[in-house]
ROMARFI-868493 format. One line per 10 residues: number of its first residue (from 1); their letters; for each residue y, z, x of N, C-alpha, C. Coordinates in steps of 0.1 Angstrom, whole numbers, plus 2048, in hexadecimal, padded with zeros to 3 digits. Example, Ala and Ser with C-alpha at 12.3 -4.5 7.8 and 13.67 -1.06 7.14 Angstrom:
residues 2
1 = AS = 7C7,84E,884,7D3,84E,87B,7DF,84E,884 ~ 7EA,847,880,7F5,847,889,800,84F,881
***
This chain:
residues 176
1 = XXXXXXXXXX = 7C7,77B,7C2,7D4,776,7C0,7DB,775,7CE ~ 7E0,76C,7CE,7EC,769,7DB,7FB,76A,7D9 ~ 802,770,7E4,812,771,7E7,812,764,7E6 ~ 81B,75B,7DD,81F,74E,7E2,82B,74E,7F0 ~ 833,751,7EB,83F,756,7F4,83E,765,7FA ~ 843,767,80D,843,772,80C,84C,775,80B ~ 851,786,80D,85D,78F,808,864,78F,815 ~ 86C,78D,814,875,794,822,880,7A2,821 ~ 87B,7AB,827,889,7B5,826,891,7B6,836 ~ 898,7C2,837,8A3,7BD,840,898,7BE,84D
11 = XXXXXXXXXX = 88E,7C5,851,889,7C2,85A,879,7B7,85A ~ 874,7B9,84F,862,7B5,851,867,7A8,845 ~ 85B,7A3,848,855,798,83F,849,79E,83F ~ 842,79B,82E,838,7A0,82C,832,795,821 ~ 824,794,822,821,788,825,810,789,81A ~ 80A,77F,818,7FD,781,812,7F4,782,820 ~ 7EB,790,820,7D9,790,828,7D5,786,82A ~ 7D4,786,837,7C9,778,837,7BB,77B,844 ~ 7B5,774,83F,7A7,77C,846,7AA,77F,853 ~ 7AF,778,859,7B2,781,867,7B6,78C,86A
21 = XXXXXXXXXX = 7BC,792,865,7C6,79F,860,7BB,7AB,85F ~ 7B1,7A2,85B,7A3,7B1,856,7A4,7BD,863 ~ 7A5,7BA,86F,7A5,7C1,87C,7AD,7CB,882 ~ 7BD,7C6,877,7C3,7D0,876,7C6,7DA,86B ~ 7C5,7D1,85B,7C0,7DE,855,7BA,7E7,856 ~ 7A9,7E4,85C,7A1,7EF,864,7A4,7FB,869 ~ 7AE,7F0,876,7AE,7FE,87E,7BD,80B,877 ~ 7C0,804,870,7C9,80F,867,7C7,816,85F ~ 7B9,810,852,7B8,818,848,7AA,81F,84F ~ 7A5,81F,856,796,826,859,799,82E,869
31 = XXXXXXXXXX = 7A4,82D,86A,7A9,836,877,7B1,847,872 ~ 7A6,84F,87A,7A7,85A,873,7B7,860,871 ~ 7BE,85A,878,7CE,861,877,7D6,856,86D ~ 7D6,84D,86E,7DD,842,869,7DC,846,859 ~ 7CB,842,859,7C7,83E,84B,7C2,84F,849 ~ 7C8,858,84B,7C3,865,846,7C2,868,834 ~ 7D0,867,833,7D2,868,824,7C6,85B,81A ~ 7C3,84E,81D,7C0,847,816,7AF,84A,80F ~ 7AD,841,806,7A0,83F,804,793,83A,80D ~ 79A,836,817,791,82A,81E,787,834,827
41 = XXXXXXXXXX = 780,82E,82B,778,839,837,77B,838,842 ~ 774,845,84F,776,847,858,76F,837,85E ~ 773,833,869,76B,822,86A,760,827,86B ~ 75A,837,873,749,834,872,745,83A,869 ~ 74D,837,85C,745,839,851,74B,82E,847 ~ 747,824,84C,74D,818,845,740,810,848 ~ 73E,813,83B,732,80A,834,72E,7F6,833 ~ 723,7F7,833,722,7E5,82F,72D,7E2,820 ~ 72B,7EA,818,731,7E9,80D,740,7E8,80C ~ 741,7F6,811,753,7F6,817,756,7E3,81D
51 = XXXXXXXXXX = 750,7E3,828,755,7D7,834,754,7CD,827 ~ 74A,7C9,81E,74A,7BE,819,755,7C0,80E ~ 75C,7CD,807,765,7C7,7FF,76F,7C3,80C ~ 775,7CA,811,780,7C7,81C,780,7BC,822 ~ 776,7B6,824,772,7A3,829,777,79D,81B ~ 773,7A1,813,77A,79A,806,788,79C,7FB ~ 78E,7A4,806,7A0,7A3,7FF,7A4,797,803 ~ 7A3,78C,80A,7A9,783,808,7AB,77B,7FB ~ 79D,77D,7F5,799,776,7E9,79B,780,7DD ~ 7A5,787,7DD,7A5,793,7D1,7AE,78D,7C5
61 = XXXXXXXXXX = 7A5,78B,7B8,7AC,787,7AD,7B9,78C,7A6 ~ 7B6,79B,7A8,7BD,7A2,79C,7C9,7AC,7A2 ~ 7CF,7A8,7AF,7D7,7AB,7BB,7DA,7A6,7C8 ~ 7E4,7AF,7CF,7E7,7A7,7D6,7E6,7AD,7E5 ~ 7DF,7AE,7EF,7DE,7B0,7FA,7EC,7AE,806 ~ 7F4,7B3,80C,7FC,7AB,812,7FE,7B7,820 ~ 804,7AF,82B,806,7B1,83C,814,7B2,83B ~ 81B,7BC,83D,82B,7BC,845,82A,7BC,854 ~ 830,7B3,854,838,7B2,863,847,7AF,868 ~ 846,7B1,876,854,7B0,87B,85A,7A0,877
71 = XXXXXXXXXX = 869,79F,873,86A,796,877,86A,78D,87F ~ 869,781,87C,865,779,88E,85D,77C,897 ~ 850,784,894,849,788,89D,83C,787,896 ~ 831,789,89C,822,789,897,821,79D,893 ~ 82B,7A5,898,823,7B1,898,825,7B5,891 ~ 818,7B7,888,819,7C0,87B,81A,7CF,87A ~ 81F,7D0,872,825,7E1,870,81F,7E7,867 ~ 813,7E4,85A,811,7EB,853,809,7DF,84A ~ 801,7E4,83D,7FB,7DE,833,7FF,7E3,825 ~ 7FF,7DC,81B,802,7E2,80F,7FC,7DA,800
81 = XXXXXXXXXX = 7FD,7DB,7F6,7F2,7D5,7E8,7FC,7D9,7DE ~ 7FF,7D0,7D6,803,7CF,7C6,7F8,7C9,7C0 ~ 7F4,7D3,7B2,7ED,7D2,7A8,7F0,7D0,79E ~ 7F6,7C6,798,7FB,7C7,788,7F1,7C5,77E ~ 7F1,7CF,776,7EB,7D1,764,7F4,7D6,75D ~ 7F5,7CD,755,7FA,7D4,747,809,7D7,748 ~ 814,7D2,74D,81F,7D2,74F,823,7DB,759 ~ 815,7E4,75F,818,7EA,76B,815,7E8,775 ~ 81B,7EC,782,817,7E4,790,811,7F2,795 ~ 805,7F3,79A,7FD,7FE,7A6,802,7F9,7B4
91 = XXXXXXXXXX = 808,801,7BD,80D,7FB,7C8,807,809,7D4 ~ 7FC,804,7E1,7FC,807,7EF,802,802,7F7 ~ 806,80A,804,809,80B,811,809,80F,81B ~ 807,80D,827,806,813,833,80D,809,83E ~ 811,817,847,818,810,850,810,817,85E ~ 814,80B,86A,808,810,872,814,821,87D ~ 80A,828,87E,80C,835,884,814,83A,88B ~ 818,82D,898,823,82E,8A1,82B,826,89C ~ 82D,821,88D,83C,81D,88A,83F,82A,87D ~ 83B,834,87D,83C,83B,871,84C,845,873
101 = XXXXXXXXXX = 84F,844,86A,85D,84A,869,86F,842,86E ~ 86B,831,870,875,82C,871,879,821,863 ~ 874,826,856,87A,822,84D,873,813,848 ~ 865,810,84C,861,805,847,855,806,83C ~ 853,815,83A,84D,816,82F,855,817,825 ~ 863,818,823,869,815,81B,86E,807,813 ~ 871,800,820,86D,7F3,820,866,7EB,819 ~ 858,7F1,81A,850,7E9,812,84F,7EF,807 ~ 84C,7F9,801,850,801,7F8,859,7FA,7E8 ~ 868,7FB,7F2,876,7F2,7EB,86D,7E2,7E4
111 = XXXXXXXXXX = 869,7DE,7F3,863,7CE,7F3,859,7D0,7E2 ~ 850,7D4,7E2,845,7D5,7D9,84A,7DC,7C8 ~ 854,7E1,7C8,85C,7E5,7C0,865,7D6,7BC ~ 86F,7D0,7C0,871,7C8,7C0,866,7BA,7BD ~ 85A,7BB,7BF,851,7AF,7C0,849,7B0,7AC ~ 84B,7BF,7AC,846,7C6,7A3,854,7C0,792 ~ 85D,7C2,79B,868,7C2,78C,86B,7B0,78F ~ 867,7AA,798,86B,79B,796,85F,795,78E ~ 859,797,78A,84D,799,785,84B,79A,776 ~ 853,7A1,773,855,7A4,766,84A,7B3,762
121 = XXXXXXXXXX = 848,7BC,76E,841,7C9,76D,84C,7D6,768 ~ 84B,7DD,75E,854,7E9,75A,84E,7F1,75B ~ 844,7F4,769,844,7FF,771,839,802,77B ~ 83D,806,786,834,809,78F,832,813,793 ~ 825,816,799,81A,824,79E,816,81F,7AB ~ 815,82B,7AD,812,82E,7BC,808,83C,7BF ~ 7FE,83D,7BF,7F6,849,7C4,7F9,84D,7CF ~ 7FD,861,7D2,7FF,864,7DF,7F9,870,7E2 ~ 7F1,873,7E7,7EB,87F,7ED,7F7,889,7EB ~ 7F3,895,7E9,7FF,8A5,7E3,801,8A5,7EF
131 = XXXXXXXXXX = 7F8,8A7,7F8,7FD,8AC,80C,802,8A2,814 ~ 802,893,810,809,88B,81B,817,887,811 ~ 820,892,81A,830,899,814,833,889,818 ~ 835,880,827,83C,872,826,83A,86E,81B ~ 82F,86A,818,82B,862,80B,834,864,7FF ~ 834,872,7FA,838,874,7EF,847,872,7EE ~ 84B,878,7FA,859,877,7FC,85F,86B,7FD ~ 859,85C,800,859,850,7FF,85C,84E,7F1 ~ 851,850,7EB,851,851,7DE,860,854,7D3 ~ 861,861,7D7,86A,866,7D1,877,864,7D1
141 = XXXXXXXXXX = 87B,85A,7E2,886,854,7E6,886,84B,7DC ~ 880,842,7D6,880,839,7D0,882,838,7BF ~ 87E,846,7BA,884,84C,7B0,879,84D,7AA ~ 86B,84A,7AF,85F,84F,7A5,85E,85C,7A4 ~ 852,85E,798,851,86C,793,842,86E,792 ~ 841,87E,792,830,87F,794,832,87E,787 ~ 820,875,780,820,871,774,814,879,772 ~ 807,879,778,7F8,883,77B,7F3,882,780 ~ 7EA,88A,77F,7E3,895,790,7DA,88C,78D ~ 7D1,88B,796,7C9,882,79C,7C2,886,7A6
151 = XXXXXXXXXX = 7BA,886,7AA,7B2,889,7BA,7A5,880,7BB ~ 7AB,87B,7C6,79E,86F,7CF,798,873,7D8 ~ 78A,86C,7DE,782,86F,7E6,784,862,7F4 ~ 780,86A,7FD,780,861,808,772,85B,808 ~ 776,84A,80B,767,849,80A,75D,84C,811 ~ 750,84A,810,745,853,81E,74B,85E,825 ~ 753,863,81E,754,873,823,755,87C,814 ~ 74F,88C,817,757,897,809,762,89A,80D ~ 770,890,811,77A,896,813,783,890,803 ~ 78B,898,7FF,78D,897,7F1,79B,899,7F2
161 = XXXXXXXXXX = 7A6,896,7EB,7B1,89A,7ED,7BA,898,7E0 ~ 7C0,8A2,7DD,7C7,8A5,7CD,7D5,8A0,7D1 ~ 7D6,896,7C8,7DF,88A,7C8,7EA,88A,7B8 ~ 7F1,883,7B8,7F8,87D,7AB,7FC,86F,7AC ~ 7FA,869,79F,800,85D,7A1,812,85A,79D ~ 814,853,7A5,826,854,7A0,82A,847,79E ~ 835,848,791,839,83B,787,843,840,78D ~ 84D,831,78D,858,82C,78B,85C,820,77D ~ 863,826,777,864,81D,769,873,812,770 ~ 86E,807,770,876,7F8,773,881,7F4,76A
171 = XXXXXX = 891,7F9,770,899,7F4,769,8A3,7F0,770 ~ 8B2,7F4,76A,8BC,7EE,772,8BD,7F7,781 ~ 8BB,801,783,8BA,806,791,8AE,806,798 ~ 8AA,7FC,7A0,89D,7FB,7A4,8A1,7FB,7B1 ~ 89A,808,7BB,89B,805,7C7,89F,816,7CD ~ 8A1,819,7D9,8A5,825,7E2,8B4,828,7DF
***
């Protein structure tokens, strides 16, 4: 599925993946600090398998791959995915390492929230690791609630990490 239109908030435009982009997803979700919390692997443990779904988000049917960036500029700041099933939206994010803590993971966050209830979705989730406090606390600015525990595996590694997923039910107050 494709963004027809992107989102704009007060600072980024965020946009649909496009294969060029693969180079910096990479180096965020398989970079041991960046992408710590995530599912993805360390890059040298990033498999033919791995590389071949990741060459193929462009072409992903059943979601939506997307690049925030600066306004007016080429530099992107982060990657993020809306999943809609079933009147709910599964929503990822990351923002890259040296822009962490000036409020653009919120940003997108709001953005996919918003992409989520224009949509006609009455509710979104978000999985977040119990120890990465940003995350949750992101989360929780936004009014979600832990819904269940959960714990995922990193891939090509036994690093495991006890997680919850958190809903936000879509109504008239949507947003931080």
């Amino acid at each position: 599925m494709k963004l027809e239109n992107s989102i704009e908030t007060p600072r980024l435009i965020i946009r649909a993946y496009e294969k060029s982009d693969l180079g910096f997803c990479l180096s965020l979700w398989c970079d041991k600090e960046n992408g710590y919390y995530m599912a993805d692997p360390a890059i040298e443990n990033a498999d033919e398998r791995y590389l071949s779904l990741v060459e193929a988000m462009a072409d992903e049917k059943d979601g939506l791959y997307l690049i925030a960036q600066l306004k007016g500029s080429d530099t992107r700041v982060g990657t993020c995915c809306a999943f809609p099933e079933g009147g709910s939206c599964d929503i990822g994010y990351c923002v890259r390492r040296d822009l962490w803590r000036q409020g653009y993971g919120g940003e997108i966050v709001e953005a996919l929230i918003g992409l989520a209830a224009a949509n006609g979705m009455t509710s979104v989730t978000a999985e977040a690791a119990d120890d990465n406090a940003a995350s949750v606390a992101l989360l929780k600015k936004f009014g979600f609630r832990a819904d269940r525990i959960t714990r995922y595996k990193k891939r090509g590694e036994e690093t495991y990490f006890d997680a919850h997923v958190y809903v936000l039910a879509l109504g008239k107050n949507i947003g931080g």
